[in-house]
N, C-alpha and C positions, 0 to 999 in steps of 0.2 A: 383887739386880737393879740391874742400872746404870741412871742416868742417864735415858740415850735408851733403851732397854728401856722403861723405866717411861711413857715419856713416847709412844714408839710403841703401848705395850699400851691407854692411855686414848683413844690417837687412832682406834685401828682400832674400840675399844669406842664410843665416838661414833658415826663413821659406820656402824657394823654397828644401832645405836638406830635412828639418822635412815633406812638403809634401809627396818627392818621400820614404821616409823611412816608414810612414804611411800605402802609398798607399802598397809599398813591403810588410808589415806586413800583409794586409788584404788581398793579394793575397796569399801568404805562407800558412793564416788559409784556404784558398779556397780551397788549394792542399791536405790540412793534413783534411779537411771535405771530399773528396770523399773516396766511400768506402763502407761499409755494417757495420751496428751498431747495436747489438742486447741489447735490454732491458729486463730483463726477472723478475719475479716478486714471491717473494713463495707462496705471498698471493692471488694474481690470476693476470692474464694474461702475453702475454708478447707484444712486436714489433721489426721489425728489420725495422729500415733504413736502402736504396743505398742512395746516393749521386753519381748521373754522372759527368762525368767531363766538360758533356754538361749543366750542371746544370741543368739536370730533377732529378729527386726522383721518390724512390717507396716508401710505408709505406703498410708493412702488420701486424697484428697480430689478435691477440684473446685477446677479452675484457674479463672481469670480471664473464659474463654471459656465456660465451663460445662461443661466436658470433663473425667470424672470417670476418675480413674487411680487406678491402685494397684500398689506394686510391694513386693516380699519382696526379705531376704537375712537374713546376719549382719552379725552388730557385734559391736566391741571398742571397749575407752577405756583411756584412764591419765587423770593427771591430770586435765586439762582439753582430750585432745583424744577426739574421736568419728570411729570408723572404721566406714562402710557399705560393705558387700561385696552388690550386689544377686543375684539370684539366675537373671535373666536377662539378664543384663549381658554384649555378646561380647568387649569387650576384656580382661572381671576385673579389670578396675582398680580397686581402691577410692577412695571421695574419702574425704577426710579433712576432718573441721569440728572446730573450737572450742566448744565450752560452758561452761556455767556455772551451776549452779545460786541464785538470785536470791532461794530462801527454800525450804522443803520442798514448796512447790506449781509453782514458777516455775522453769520451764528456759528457759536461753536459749540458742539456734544461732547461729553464723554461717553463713549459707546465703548467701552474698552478700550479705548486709546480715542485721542481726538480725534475728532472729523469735523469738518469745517464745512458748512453749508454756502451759498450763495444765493441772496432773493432776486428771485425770477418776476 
């Protein structure tokens, strides 16, 4: 084996490592996202996320005005980002947020500003 052979065969063997380590990393967050997450707020309202393991969601709570909502769809992630697809949504657009998980209890959203969940 020449040379650059040898030196191509450890490089592709790296990156094919760092793939599958990736990919396990963004599966792991998928497992430790399902679940029920409540946000609650002093100043007004609150919400709870589910996370199914089917990757639907519920989101309920009570806004600001005391106006109680709830909406369904799916979800997907990688890394650190969080895709919602709601379920009565006319354009199907999904939004797309950021997370993070802060400790095995403490999720955190960018929702336009953070918000910090709690598993229930």
């Amino acid at each position: 084996m020449t040379k650059t052979k040898f030196l191509k065969f450890w490089l592709f063997l790296a990156l094919g490592i760092s793939v599958m380590i990736s990919s396990s990393c963004s599966k792991e967050k998928g497992k430790q996202l399902v679940g029920t997450w409540l946000k609650t707020s002093e100043n007004c309202g609150n919400m709870t996320f589910t996370f199914n393991a089917d990757k639907t969601f519920e989101l309920h709570g009570i806004d600001c005005e005391d106006n109680q909502f709830s909406i369904n769809g799916i979800y997907d992630y990688s890394a650190n980002t969080l895709t919602l697809t709601y379920a009565n949504d006319d354009d199907g657009i999904p939004d797309t947020y950021s997370y993070a998980f802060l400790n095995k209890n403490k999720l955190s959203l960018e929702m336009g500003e953070t918000v910090i969940f709690t598993r229930q």
